[in-house]
N, C-alpha and C positions, 0 to 999 in steps of 0.2 A: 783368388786372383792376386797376383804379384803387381806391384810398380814401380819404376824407377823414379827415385827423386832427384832433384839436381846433383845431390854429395856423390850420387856414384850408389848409395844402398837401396836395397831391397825391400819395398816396405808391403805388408800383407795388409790388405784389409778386412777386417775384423769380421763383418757382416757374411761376406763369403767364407769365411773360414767356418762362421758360424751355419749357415747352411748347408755346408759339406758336410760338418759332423753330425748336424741333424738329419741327413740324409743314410750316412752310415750304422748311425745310432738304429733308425726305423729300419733300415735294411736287415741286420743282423738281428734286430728282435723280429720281424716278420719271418726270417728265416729261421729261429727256433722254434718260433709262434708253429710252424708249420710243419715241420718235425717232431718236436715233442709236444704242442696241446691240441689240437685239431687234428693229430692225422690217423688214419683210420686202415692203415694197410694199403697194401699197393690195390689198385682200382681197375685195370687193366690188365685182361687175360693174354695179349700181344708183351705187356709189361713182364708178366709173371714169366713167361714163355722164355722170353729172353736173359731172364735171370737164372733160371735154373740151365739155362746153356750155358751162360758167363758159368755158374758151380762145376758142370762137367770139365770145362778148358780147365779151370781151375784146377782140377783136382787131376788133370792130364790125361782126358779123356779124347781129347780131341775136341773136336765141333760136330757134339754129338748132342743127343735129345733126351729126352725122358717124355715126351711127349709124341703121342706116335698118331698119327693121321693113319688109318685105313688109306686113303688115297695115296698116301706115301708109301706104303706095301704093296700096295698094288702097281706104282709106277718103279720101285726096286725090282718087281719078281719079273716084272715085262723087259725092262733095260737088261739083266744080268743072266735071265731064263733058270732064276732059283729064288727060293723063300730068303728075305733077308733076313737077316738074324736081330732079333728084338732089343737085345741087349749091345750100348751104344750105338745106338741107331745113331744115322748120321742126321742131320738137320738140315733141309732141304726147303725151305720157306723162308726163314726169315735174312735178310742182310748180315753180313758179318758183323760188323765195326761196333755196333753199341754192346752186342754180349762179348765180343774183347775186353772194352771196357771194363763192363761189370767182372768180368774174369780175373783183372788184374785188381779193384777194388775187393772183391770177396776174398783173392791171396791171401793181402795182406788181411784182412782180417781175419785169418782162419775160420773161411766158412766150410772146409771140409769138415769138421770137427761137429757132426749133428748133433752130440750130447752136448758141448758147448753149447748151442745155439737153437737147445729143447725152449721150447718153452714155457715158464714155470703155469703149474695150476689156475695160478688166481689170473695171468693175461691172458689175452682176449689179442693184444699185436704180436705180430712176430718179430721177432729186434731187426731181423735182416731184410725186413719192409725198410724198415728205417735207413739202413744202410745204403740200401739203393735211391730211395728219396733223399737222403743227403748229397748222393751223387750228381742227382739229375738239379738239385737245388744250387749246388755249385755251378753245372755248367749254365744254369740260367742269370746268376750271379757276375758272370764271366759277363755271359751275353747284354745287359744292360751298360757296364762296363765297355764294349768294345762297341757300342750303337753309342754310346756317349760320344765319345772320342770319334767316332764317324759322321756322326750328327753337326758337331761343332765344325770340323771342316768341313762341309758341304753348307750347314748355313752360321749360325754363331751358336753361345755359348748356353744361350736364352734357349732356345727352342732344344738343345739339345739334352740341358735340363730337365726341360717339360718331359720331351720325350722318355728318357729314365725314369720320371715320376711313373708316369703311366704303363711306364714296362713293372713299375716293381708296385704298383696299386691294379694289375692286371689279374680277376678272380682266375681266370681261366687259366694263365699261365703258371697258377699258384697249382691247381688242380692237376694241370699236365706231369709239373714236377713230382706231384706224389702220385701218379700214377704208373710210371717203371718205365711208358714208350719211352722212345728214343728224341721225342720232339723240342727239349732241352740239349741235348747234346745237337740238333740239328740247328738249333736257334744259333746255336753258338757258333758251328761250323759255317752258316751260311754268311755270318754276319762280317765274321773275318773274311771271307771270300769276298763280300761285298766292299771291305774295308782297304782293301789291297786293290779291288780294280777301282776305287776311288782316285787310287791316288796314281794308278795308271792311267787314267783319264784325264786327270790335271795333269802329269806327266807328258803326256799326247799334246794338248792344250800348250804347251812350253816349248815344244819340238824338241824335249829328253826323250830319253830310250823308257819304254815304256815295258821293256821286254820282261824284269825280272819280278817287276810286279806282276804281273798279267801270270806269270808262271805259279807265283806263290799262290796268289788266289785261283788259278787252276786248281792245283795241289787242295786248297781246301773244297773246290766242288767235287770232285772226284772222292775226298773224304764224305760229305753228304750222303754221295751217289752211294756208297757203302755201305751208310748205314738204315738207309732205305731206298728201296728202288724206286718209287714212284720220282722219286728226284730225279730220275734220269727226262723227264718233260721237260723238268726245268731246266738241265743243261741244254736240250735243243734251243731254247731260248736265249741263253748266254752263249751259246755258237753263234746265233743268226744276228745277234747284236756285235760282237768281235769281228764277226766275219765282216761287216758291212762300216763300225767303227775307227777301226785300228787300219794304220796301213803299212806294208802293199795288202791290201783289201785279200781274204780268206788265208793270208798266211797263218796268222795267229790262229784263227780258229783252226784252221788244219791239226797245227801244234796241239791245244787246244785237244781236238779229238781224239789225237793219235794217243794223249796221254791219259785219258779216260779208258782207252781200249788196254794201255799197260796197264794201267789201276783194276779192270772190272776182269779182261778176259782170264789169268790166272785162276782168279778167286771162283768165278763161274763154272771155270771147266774143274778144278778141284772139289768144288763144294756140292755144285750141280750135275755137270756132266758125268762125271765117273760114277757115280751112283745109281741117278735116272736115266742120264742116256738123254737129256734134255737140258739145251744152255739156260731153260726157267724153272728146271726144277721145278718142286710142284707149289711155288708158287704166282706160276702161271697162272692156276685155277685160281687167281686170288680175282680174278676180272670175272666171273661171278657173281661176285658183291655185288659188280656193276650191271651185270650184265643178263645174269642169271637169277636163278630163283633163291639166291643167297650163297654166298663163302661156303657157312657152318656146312648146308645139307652139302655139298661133294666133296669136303674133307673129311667126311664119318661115311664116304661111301666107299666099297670094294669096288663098286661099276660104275666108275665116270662116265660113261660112254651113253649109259642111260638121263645123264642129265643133259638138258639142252640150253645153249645160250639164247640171249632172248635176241637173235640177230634181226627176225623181220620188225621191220620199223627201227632200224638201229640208230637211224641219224636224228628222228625225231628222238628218240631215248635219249639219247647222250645231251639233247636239245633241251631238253625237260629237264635231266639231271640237274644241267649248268643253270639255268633260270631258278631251281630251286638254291642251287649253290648262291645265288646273287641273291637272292628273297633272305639269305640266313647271314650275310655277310657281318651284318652289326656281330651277332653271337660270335663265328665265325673266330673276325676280329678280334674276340675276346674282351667283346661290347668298348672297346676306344672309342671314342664318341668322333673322333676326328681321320679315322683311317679309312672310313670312305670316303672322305674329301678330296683325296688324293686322286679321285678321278676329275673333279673338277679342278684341280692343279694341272689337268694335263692341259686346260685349251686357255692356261696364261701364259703368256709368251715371258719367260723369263729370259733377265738381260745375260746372266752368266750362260755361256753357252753349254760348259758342262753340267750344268743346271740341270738345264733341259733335257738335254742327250743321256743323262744319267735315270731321268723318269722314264724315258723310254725302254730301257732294260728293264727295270724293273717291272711296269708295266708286259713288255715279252716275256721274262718269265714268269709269271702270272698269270697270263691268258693258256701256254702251256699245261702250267701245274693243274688249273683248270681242267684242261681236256685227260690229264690223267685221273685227275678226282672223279670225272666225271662218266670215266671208262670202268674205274675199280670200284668208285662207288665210299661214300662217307656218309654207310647206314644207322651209326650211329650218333649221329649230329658233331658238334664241336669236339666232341672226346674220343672220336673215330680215330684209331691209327693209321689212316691213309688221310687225315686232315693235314693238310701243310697249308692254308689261308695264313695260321698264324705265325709263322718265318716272314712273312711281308708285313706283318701289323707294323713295328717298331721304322719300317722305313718310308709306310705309306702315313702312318700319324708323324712324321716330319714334314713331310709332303703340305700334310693338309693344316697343320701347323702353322707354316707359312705361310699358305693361302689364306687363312684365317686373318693373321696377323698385317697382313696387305691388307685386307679388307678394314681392318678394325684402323689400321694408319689412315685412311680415306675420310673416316668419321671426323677429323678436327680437332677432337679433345683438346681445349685450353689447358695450358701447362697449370694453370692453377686445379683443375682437374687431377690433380696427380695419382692419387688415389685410383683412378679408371685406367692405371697405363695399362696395367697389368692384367684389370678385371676379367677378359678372357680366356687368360690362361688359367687362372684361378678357376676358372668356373666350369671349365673343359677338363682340368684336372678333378673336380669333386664330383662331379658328373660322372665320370669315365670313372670312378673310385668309391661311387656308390655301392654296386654290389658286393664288392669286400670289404667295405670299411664297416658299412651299415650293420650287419651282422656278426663283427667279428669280435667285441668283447661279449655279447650271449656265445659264442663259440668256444670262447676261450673258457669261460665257465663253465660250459656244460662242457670241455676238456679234461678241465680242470674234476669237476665234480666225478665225470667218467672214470678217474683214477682210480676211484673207491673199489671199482668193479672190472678194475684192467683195462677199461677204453674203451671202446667202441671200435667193432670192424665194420668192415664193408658190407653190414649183412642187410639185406639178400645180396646177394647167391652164398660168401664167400663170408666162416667163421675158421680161420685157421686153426684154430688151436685141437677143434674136431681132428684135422690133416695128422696135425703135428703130434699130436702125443696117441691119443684113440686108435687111429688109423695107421699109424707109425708102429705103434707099439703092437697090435696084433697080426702084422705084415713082416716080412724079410722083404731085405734087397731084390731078392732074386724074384720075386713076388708079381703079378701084373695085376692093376685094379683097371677095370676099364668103369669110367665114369663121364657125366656129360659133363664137368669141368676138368680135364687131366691136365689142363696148366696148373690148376690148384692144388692137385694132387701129387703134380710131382715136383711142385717150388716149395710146399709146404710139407709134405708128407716125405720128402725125398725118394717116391717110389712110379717105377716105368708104369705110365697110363695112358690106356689106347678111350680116342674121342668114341663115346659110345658109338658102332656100328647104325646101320640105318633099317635092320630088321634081325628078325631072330637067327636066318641062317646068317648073317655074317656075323653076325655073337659067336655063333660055332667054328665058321671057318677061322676066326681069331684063338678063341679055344684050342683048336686042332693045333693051330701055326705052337702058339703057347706051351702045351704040352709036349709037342715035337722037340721044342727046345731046352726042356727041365725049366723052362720058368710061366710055371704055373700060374691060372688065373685064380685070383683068390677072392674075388669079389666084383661087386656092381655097386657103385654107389651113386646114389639122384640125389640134385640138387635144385633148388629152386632155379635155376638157370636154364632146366628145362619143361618143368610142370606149371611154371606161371607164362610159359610161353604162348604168347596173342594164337599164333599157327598151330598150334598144337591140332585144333582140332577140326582142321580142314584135310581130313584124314582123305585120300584120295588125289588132291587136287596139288597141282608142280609147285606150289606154295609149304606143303605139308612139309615140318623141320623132325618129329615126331612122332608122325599117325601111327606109323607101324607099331611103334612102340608102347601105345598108350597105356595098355594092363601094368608095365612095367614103371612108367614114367610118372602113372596117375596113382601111384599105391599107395604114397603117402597121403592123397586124399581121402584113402579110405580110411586111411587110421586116423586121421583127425574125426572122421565119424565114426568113428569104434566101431567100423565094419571090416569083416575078411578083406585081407589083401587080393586084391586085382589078380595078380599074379597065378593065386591060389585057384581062385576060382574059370577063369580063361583057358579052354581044352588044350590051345598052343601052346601056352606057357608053364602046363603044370612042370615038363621036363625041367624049363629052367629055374622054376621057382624048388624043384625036387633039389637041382645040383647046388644053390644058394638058398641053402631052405633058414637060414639063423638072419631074420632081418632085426637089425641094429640101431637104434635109433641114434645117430653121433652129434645131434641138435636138437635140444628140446623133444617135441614129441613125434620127431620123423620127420621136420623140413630137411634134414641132412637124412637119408637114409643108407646104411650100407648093408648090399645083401652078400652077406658069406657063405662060405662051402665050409667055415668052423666056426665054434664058440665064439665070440668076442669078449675079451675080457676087458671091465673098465683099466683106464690107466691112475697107475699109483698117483700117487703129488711125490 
């Protein structure tokens, strides 16, 4: 903090300078911290998915996949009335905007170059994990940064401090960053949007023209909407607050929408439409999650048609979803200890009026986001990629910040007290900063110590190196592995991989499609991703992710008992265990298994 003294100069005080740079100092070693000693490979199979699409743009492929959904072949051969073609498949699920990104990051780094970017013997990460968690670590970096500077104008310099602490002592956020989603780049985009209708609200508040801001932070939700759809909940919410806000009342929102519809309708009808023959593409069935008997089973099926959504009872469901949404909010939050407060900030009457009017947005899109989380479903808790609670942490722990701090002014504290001015924020910060602090020089040593042995991945399910070099090297390009992780198999291994099928004959009719094409199936590889799976063995029942499969999915179990493979002995499957008869162990003693149609030969160093 600057101040003027009588002479006319500029004087800095010390104390603040000095907690800037302390604040930098922690920043920039947590963000190595996070990158090089603790990090264990990208964590998210939505993560990985969208990396190796950013590699195809890359390498000028288009917006295409290596990752091939049966359900996407089947809504291609229905839209076009022909087999698509396996080889750049187009990508039909995920958002555009973050695999751009990573497309123009991996450019420049020359990640077409896979010999570059082998990875040696003795590691255990892939370097181009790193890459992309430095990516995502940046735009989280940004995002603390521009909640800073939003913080301080809406309340002061104090609380928007705090709030930074708590974004960059945030476990969860640290976790999202090395996990590859897109929820860093979303942090970022949302905050700037919220940073620009800030100051169109104060603008409003003035009787200035509110107009050019309101457009820019348009521009940035529409970037959001982009780079994932469930955002689109939360623009209904940022319409219904514009609309009703700003005046002549629904002009701007109009604006507002129309420019949502320039932003999305192109991308939709090129990305989706032309292919499927549907403006959701097929990630439509992603409501499923929510709704159905899971995502996974009707994107490894050829007959969607056989799965059913769980519509009876559908309001009580969505009902139940949200209430567990509320039950998990601390975690959610990314355990801030103060960002549920933020509901009892709503029923204080603050004196600023953009104050007030400003928790209400946020508040609106929140209740939104809600009803999409709660339709798509966030089955897998905090680290779910349809989780967006944590885009609101950083502006509902300002919220509650304050509330706090009103509270704590009410107490009296004699100035001789000095010492307790602050004790709340202190104590909200070590609180809120326990789960990563508390653990994080054991981490860093057993980091550190991991070196010896290349680090430590993400295992279970996911040891790259098996991908990348094993699997890589007794494979071509031209090659198809169908396996139950094919994001892993084609971020890592660089090769096209269909989501294991949901029984034997759709293993065949993918073989057929395969063969038809000259690019050959070359194998089956199972991973812990589906033999430790809870469902496995409710073989029969609309829960089943599995059943069909079990001889195949459970054969690693046998060989952990030095018994005949499943495969072998099951009447159905001698066919397929006869055309993959060379089972491979690519981890240890068959927690990775891959079943070949050739030899597999180890890879050199």
């Amino acid at each position: 903090m600057s101040n003027h003294n009588p002479s006319g100069t500029i004087t800095y005080d010390p104390a603040v300078i000095i907690r800037r740079i302390t604040f930098f100092v922690v920043l920039v070693s947590l963000a190595i911290i996070s990158i090089f000693f603790t990090f264990k490979g990208l964590s998210a199979p939505r993560g990985m998915e969208q990396a190796q699409i950013g590699r195809e743009i890359a390498r000028g492929h288009g917006y295409s996949t290596k990752v091939i959904r049966p359900l996407a072949l089947k809504q291609m051969e229905d839209a076009n009335k022909e087999k698509p073609s396996l080889e750049n498949l187009p990508d039909t699920y995920h958002a555009p905007l973050n695999p751009c990104v990573y497309a123009a990051v991996l450019k420049a780094t020359d990640a077409n170059d896979g010999k570059r970017w082998r990875m040696p013997q003795k590691s255990n990460i892939y370097q181009l994990d790193r890459v992309i968690a430095a990516t995502c670590v940046i735009f989280f970096l940004i995002s603390i940064g521009v909640n800073y500077l939003l913080v301080s104008r809406i309340f002061d310099t104090t609380i928007a401090s705090v709030t930074a602490l708590l974004m960059l002592f945030c476990e969860l956020m640290w976790k999202l960053s090395q996990s590859g989603l897109p929820q860093m780049l979303m942090l970022m985009l949302f905050s700037c949007s919220m940073f620009f209708l800030w100051r169109a609200i104060e603008n409003a508040e003035e009787n200035k023209s509110a107009l050019s801001q309101i457009l820019i932070s348009g521009v940035f939700m529409c970037l959001l909407v982009l780079t994932h759809w469930i955002t689109l909940w939360m623009y209904i919410g940022y319409l219904i607050f514009t609309a009703v806000y700003f005046k002549p009342r629904g002009v701007i929102a109009g604006v507002l929408a129309g420019m949502l519809a320039l932003f999305v309708v192109p991308v939709v009808y090129f990305l989706y439409v032309t292919p499927t023959g549907s403006p959701f593409g097929t990630a439509y069935y992603a409501i499923h999650n929510g709704l159905g008997s899971g995502e996974d089973s009707i994107m490894r099926s050829l007959s969607p048609a056989t799965e059913e959504l769980g519509l009876q009872g559908l309001l009580l469901n969505i009902l139940a979803t949200t209430l567990r949404q509320i039950s998990d909010l601390h975690r959610n939050f990314g355990a801030i200890l103060v960002a549920p407060i933020f509901f009892i900030a709503l029923l204080h009457p603050f004196k600023r009026a953009t104050l007030a009017s400003f928790r209400w947005l946020i508040l609106l899109m929140w209740i939104f986001a809600g009803i999409g989380m709660s339709i798509y479903g966030i089955r897998n808790g905090a680290m779910d990629s349809n989780q967006i609670h944590i885009l609101f942490a950083p502006l509902m722990s300002a919220y509650g910040l304050a509330m706090i701090a009103i509270l704590w002014a009410r107490l009296n504290i004699p100035p001789s007290m000095h010492a307790l001015r602050y004790a709340h924020l202190i104590l909200i910060v070590a609180i809120s900063a326990g789960p990563m602090t508390l653990p994080l020089f054991k981490n860093i040593k057993r980091g550190i110590d991991a070196e010896n042995i290349g680090g430590f991945p993400n295992w279970p399910p996911y040891f790259p190196k098996a991908f990348n070099r094993t699997l890589a090297d007794n494979t071509s390009p031209q090659d198809i592995i169908i396996s139950d992780t094919p994001w892993a198999v084609a971020w890592y291994a660089d090769r096209m991989s269909v989501w294991l099928p949901k029984n034997l004959e759709q293993i065949e009719e993918i073989e057929t499609l395969a063969s038809n094409q000259q690019n050959p199936v070359s194998g089956i590889v199972i991973s812990p991703y589906s033999f430790n799976s809870d469902k496995i063995l409710s073989t029969g029942s609309p829960n089943a992710n599995y059943g069909d499969l079990y001889p195949l999915v459970y054969g690693a179990w046998a060989r952990f008992g030095y018994s005949p493979n499943f495969i072998d002995l099951h009447p159905q499957f001698k066919s397929l265990s006869q055309r993959y008869q060379h089972k491979q162990p690519l981890f240890s003693y068959g927690y990775i298994t891959y079943y070949s149609s050739r030899p597999v030969v180890e890879s050199p160093e």
